[in-house]
mmCIF file of the C-alpha atoms, coordinates in Angstrom:
data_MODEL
# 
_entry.id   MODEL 
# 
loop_
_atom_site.group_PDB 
_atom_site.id 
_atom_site.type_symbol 
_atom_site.label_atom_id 
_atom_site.label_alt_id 
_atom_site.label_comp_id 
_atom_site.label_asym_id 
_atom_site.label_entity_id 
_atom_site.label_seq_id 
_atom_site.pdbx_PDB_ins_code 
_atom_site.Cartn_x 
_atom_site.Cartn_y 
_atom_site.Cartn_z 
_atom_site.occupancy 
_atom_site.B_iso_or_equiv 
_atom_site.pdbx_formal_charge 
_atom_site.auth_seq_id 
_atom_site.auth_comp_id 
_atom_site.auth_asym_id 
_atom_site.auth_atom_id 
_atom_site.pdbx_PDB_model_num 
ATOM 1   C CA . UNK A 1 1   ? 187.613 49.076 93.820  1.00 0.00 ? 1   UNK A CA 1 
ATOM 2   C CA . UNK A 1 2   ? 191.220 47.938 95.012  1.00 0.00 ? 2   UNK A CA 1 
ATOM 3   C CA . UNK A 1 3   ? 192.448 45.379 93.470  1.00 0.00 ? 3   UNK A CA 1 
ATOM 4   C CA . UNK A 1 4   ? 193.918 44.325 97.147  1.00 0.00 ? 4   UNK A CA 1 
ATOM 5   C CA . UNK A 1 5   ? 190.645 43.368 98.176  1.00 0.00 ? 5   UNK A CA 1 
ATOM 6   C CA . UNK A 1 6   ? 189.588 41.418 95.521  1.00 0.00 ? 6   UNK A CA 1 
ATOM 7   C CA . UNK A 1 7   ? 192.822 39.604 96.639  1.00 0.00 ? 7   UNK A CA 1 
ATOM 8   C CA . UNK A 1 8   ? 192.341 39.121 100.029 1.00 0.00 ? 8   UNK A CA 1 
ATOM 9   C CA . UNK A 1 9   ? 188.817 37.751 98.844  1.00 0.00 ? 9   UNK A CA 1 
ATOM 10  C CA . UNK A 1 10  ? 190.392 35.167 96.552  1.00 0.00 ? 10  UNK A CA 1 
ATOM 11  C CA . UNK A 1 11  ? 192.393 33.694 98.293  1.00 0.00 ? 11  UNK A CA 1 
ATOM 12  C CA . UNK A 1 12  ? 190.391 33.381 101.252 1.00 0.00 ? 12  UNK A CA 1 
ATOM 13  C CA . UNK A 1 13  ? 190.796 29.440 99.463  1.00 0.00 ? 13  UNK A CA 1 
ATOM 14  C CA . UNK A 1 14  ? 194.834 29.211 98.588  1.00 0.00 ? 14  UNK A CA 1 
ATOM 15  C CA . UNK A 1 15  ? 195.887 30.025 95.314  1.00 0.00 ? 15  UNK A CA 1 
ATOM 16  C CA . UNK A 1 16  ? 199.454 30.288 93.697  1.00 0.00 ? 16  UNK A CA 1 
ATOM 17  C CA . UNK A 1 17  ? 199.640 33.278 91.769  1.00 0.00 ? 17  UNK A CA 1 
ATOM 18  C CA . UNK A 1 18  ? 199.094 31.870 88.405  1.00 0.00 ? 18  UNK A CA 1 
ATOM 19  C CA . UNK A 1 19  ? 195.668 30.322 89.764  1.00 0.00 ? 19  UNK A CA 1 
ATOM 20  C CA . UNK A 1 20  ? 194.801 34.162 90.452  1.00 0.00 ? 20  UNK A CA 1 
ATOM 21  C CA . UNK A 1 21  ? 194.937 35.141 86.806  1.00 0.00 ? 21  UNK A CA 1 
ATOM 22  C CA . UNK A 1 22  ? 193.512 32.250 85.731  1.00 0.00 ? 22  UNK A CA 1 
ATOM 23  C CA . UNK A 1 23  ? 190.448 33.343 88.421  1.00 0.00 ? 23  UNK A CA 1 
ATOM 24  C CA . UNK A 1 24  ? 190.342 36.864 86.719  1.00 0.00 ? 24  UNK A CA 1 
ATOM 25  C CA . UNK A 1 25  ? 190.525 35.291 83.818  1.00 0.00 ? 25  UNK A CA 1 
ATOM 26  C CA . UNK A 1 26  ? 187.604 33.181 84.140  1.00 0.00 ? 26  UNK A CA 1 
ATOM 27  C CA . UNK A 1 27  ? 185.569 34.745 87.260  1.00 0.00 ? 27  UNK A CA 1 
ATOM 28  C CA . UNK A 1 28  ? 186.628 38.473 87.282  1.00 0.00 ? 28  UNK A CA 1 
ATOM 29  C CA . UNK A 1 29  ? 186.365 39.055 83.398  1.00 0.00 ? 29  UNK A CA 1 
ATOM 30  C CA . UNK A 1 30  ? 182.858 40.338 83.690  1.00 0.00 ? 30  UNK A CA 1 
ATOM 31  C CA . UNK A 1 31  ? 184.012 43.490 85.723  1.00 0.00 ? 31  UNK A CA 1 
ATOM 32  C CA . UNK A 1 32  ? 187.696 43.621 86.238  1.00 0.00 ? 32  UNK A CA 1 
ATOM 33  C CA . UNK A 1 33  ? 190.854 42.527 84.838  1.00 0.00 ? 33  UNK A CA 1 
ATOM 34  C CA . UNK A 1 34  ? 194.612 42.389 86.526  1.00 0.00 ? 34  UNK A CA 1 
ATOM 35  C CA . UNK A 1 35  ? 197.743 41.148 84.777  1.00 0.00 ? 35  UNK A CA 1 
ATOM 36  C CA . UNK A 1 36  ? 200.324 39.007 86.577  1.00 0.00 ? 36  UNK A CA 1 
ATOM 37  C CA . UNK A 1 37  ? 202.856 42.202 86.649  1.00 0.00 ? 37  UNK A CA 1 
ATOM 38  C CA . UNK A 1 38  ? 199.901 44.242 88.608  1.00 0.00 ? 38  UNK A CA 1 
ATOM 39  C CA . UNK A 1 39  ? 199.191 40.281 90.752  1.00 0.00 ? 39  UNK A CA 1 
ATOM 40  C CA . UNK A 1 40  ? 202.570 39.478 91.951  1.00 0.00 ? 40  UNK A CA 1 
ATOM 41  C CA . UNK A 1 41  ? 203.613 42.943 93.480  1.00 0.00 ? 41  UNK A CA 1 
ATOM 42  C CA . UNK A 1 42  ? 200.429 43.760 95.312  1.00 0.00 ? 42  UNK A CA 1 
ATOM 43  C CA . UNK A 1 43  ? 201.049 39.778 96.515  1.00 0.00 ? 43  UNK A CA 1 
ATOM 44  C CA . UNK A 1 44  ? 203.957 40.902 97.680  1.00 0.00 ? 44  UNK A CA 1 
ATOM 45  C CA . UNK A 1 45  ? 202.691 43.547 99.705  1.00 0.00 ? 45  UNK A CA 1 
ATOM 46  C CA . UNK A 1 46  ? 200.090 41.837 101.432 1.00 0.00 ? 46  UNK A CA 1 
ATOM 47  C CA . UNK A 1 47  ? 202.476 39.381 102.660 1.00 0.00 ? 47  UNK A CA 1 
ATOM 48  C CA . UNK A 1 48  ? 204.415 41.820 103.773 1.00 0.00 ? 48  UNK A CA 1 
ATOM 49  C CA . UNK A 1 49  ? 201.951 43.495 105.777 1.00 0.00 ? 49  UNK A CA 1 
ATOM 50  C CA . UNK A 1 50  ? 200.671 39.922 107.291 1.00 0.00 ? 50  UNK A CA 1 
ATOM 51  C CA . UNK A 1 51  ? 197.751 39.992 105.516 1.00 0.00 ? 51  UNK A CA 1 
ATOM 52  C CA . UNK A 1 52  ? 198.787 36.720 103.583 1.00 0.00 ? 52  UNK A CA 1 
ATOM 53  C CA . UNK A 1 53  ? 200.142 33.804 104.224 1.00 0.00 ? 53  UNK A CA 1 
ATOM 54  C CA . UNK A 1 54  ? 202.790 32.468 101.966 1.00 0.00 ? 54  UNK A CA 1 
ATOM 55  C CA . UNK A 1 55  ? 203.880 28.456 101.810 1.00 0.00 ? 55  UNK A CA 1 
ATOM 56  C CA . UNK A 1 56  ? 205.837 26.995 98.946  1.00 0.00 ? 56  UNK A CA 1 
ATOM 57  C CA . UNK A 1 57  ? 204.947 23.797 97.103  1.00 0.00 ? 57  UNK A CA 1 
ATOM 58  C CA . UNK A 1 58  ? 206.306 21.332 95.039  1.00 0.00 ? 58  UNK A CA 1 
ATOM 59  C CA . UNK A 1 59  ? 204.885 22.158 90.990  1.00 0.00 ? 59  UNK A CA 1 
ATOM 60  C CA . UNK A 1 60  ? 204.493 18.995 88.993  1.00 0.00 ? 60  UNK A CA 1 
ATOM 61  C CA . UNK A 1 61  ? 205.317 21.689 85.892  1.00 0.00 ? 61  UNK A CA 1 
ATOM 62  C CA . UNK A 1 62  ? 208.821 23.226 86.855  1.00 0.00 ? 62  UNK A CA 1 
ATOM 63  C CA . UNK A 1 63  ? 209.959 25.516 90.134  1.00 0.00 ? 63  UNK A CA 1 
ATOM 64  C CA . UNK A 1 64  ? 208.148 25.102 92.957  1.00 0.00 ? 64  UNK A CA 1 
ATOM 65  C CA . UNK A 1 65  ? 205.428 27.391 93.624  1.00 0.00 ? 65  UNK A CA 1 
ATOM 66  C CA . UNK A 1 66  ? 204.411 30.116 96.444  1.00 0.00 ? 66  UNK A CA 1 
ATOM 67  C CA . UNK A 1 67  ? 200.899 29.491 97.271  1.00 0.00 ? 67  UNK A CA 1 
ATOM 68  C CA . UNK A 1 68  ? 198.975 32.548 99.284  1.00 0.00 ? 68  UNK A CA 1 
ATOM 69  C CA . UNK A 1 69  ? 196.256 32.720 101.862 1.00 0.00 ? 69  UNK A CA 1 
ATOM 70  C CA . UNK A 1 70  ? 194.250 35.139 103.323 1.00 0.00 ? 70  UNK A CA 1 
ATOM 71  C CA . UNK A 1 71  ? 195.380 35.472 106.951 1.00 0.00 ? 71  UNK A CA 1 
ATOM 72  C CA . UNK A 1 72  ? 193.250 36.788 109.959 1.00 0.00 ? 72  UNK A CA 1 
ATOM 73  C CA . UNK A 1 73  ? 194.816 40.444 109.611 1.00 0.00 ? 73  UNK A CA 1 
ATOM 74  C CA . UNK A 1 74  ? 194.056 40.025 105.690 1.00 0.00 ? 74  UNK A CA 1 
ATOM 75  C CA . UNK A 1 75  ? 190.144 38.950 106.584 1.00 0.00 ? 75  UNK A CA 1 
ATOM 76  C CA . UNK A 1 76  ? 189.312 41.819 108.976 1.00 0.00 ? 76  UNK A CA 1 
ATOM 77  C CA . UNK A 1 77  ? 190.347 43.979 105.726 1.00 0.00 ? 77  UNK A CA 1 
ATOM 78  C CA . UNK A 1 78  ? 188.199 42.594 103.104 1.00 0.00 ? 78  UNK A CA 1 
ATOM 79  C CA . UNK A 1 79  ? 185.359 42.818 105.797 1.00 0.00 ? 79  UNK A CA 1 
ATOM 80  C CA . UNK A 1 80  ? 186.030 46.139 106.631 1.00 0.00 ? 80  UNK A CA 1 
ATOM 81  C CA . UNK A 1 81  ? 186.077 47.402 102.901 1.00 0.00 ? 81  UNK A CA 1 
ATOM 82  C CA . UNK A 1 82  ? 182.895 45.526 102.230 1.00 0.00 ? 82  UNK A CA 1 
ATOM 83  C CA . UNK A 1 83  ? 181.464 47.566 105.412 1.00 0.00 ? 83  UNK A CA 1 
ATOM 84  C CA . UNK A 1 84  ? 182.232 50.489 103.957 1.00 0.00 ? 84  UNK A CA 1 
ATOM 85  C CA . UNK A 1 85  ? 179.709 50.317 101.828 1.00 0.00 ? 85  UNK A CA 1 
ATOM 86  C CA . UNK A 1 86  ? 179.581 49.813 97.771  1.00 0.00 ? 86  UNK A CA 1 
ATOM 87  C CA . UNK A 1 87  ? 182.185 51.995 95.724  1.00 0.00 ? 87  UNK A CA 1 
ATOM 88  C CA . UNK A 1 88  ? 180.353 53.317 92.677  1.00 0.00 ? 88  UNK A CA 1 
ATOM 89  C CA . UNK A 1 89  ? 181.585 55.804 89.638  1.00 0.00 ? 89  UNK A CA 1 
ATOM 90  C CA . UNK A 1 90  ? 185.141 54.263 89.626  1.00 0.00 ? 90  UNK A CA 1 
ATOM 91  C CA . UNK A 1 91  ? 184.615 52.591 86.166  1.00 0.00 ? 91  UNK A CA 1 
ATOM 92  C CA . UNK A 1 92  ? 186.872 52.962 83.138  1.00 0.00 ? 92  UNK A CA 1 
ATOM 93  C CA . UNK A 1 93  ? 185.895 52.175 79.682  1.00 0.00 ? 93  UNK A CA 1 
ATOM 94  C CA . UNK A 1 94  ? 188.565 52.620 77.192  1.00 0.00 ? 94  UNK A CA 1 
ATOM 95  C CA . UNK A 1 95  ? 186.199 51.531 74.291  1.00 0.00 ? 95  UNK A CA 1 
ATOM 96  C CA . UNK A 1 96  ? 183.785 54.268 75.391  1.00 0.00 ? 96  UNK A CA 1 
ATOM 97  C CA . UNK A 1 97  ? 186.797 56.840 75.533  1.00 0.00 ? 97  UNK A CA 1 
ATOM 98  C CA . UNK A 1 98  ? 187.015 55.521 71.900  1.00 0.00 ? 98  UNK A CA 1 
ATOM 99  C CA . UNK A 1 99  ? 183.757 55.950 71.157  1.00 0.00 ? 99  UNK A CA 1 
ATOM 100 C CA . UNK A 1 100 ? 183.743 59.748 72.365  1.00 0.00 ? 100 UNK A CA 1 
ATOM 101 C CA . UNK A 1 101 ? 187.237 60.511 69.890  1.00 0.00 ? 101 UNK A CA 1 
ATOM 102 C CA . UNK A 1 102 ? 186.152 57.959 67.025  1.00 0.00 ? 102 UNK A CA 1 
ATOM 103 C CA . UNK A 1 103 ? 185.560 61.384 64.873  1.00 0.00 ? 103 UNK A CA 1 
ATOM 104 C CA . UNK A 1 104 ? 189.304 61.861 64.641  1.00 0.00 ? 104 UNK A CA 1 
ATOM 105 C CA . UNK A 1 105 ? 189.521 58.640 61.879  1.00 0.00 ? 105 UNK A CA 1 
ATOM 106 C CA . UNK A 1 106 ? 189.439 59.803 58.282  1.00 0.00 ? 106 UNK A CA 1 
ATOM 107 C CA . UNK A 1 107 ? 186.438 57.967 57.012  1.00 0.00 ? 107 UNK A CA 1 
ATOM 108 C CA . UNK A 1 108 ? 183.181 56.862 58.194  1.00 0.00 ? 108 UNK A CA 1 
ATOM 109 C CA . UNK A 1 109 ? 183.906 53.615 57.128  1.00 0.00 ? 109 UNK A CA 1 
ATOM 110 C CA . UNK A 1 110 ? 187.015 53.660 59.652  1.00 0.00 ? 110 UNK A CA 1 
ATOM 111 C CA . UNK A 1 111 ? 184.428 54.778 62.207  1.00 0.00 ? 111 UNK A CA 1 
ATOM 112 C CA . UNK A 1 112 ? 181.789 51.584 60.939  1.00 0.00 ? 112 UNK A CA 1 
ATOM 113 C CA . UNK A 1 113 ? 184.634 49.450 61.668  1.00 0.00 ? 113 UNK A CA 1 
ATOM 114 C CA . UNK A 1 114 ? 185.518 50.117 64.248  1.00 0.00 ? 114 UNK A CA 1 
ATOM 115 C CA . UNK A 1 115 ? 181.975 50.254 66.195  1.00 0.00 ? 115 UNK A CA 1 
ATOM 116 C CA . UNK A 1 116 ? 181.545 46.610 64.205  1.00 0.00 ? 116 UNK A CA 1 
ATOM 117 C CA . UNK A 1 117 ? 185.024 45.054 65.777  1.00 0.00 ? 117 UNK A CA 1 
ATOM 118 C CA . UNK A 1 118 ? 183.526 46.421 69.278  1.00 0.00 ? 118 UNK A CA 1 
ATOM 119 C CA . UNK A 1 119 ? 180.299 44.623 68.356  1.00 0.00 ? 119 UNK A CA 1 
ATOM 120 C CA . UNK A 1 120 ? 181.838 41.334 67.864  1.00 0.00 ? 120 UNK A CA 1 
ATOM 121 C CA . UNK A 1 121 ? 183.679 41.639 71.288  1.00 0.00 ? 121 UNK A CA 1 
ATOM 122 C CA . UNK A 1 122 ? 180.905 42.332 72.934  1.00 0.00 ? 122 UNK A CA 1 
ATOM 123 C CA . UNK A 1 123 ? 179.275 39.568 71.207  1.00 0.00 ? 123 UNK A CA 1 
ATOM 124 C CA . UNK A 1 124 ? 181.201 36.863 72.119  1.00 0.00 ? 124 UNK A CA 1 
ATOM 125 C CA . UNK A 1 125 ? 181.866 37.848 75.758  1.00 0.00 ? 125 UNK A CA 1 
ATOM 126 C CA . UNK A 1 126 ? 178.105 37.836 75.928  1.00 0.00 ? 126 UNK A CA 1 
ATOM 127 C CA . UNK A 1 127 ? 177.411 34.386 74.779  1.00 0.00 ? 127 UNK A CA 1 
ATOM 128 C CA . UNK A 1 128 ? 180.618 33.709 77.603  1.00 0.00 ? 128 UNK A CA 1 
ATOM 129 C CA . UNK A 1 129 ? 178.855 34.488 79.741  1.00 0.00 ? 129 UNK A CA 1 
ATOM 130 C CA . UNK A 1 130 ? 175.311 32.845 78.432  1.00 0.00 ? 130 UNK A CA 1 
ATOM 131 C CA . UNK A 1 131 ? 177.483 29.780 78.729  1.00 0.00 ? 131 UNK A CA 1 
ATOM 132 C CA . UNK A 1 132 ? 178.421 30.084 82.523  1.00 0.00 ? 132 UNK A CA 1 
ATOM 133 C CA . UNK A 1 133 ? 174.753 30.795 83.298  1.00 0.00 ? 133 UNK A CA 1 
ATOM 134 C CA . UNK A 1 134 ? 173.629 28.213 81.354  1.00 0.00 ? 134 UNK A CA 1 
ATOM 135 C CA . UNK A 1 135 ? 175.939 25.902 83.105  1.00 0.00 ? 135 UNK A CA 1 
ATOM 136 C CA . UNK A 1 136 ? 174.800 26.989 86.830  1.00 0.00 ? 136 UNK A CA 1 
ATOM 137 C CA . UNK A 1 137 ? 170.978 26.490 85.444  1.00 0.00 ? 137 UNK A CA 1 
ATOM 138 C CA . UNK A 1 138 ? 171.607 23.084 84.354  1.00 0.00 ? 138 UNK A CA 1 
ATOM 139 C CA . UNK A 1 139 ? 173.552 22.422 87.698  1.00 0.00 ? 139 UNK A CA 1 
ATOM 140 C CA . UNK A 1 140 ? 170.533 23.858 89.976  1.00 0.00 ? 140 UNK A CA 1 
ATOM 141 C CA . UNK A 1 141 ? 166.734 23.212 88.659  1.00 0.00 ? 141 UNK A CA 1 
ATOM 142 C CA . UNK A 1 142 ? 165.813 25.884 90.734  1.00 0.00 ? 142 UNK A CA 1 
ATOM 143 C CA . UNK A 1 143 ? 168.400 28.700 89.401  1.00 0.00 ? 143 UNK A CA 1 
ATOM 144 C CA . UNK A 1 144 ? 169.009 31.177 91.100  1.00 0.00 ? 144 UNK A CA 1 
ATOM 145 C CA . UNK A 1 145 ? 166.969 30.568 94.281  1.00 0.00 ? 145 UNK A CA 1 
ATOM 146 C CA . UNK A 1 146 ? 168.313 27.260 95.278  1.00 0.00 ? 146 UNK A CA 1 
ATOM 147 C CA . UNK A 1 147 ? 172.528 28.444 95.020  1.00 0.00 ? 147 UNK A CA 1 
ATOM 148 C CA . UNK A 1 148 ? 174.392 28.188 97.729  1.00 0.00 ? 148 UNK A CA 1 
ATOM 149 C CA . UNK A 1 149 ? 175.201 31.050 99.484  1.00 0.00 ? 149 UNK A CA 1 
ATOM 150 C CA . UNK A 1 150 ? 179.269 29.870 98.531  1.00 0.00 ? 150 UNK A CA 1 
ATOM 151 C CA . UNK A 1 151 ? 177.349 29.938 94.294  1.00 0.00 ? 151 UNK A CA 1 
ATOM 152 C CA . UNK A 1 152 ? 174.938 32.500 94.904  1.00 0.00 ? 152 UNK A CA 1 
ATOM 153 C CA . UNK A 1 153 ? 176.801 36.287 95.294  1.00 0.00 ? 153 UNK A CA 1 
ATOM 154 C CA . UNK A 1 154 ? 179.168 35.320 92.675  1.00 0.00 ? 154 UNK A CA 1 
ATOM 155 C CA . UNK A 1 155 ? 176.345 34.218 90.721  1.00 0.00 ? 155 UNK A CA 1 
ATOM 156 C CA . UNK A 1 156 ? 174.547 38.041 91.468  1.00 0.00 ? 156 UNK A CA 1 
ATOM 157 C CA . UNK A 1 157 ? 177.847 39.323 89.686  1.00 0.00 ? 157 UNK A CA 1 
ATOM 158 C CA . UNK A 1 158 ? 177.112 37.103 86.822  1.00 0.00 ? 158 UNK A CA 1 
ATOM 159 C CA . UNK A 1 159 ? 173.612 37.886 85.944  1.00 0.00 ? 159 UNK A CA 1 
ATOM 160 C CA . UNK A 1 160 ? 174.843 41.430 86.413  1.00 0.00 ? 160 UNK A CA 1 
ATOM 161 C CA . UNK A 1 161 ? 177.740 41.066 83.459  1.00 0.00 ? 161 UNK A CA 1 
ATOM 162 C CA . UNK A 1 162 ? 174.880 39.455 81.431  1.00 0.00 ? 162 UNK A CA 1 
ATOM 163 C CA . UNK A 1 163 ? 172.498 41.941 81.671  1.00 0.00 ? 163 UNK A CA 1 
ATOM 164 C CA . UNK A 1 164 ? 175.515 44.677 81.106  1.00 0.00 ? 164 UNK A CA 1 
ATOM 165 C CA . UNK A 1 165 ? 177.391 42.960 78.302  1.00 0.00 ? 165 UNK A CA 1 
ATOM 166 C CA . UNK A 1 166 ? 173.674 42.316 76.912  1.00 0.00 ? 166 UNK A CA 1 
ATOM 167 C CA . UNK A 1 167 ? 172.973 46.182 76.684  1.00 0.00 ? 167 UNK A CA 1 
ATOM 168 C CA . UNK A 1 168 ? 176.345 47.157 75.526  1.00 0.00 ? 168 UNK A CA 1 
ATOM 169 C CA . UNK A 1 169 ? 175.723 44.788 72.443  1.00 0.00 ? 169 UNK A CA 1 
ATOM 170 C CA . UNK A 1 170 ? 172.217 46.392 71.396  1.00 0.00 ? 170 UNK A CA 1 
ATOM 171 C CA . UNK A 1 171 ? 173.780 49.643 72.146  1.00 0.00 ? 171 UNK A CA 1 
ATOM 172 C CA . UNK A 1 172 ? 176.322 48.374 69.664  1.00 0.00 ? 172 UNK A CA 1 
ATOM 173 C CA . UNK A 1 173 ? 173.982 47.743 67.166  1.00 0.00 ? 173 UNK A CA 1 
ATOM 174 C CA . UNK A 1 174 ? 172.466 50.936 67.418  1.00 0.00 ? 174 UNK A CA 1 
ATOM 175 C CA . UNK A 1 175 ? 175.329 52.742 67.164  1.00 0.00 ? 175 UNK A CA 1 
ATOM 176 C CA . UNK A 1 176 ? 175.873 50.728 63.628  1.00 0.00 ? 176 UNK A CA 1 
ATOM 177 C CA . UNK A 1 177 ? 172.756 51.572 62.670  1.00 0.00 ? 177 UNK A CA 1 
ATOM 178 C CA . UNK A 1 178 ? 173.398 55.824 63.225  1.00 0.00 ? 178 UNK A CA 1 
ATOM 179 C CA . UNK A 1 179 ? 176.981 55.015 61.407  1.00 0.00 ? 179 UNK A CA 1 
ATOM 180 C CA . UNK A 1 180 ? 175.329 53.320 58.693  1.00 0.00 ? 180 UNK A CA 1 
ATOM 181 C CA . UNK A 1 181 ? 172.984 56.390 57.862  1.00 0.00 ? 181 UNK A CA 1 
ATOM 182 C CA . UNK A 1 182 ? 175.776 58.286 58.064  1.00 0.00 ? 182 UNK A CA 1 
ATOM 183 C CA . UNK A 1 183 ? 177.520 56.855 55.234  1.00 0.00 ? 183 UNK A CA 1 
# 
């Protein structure tokens, strides 16, 4: 996945850079995460290659602001990455890599610990997410089938982070449970 594409995607709707993160923040968090130092370069780029548009604003909190758009140039890209079909086995988990090295802490109660502080995480990212869901089912009676099509895909990404997140928790609570016998 490139995070130039998810780019191009955002800001098919014009966004200033701190409206990105607050977009991964909020939207993206379920699957992928950018900082502003990995944002503002690969901004930078895609204007420079035409694929964005960039217009500055006034900012009723400072500086004014550059706001980006996707351009024409910057549209036939994201549709010609999402026509080359899905891109799969490009995760990385840096809990899991964890996970796989946790038998290099002294003590099994290091190890409980840790898997517990994981738990919690994964916990409360879940009931995040819950709480979006919840929010589009209160919004449409018919949830999912009546979403727009604008509500819908991004909604398929959401039921997909619940269903993830969901597993990783139990998965979390097994792994407790093999710790605690371990003890």
């Amino acid at each position: 996945m490139s995070l130039k594409h998810i780019l191009l995607g955002i800001l098919q709707e014009p966004h200033s850079g701190y409206d990105i993160k607050k977009v991964f923040d909020q939207v993206f968090s379920n699957f992928w995460a950018a900082e502003l130092s990995q944002i503002y370069p690969q901004l930078k780029k895609l204007s420079e290659q035409n694929m964005l548009s960039v217009v500055e604003e006034e900012s009723d909190k400072g500086p004014s602001k550059k706001v980006y758009q996707t351009t024409e140039k910057g549209q036939k890209e994201l549709v010609n990455w999402l026509q080359d079909g899905p891109i799969v086995h490009t995760e990385k988990l840096a809990y899991l890599a964890q996970t796989f090295f946790l038998n290099s802490l002294a003590t099994t109660e290091q190890k409980l610990e840790f898997m517990q502080a994981l738990q919690h995480e994964m916990k409360t990212w879940h009931q995040n997410l819950c709480g979006y869901q919840k929010d589009w089912q209160s919004r449409f009676p018919n949830y999912p089938y009546d979403l727009p099509d604008d509500e819908f895909y991004p909604n398929l990404t959401l039921m997909m982070g619940v269903k993830k997140v969901g597993a990783i928790v139990e998965w979390c609570e097994e792994s407790i449970d093999l710790i605690k016998l371990r003890l």
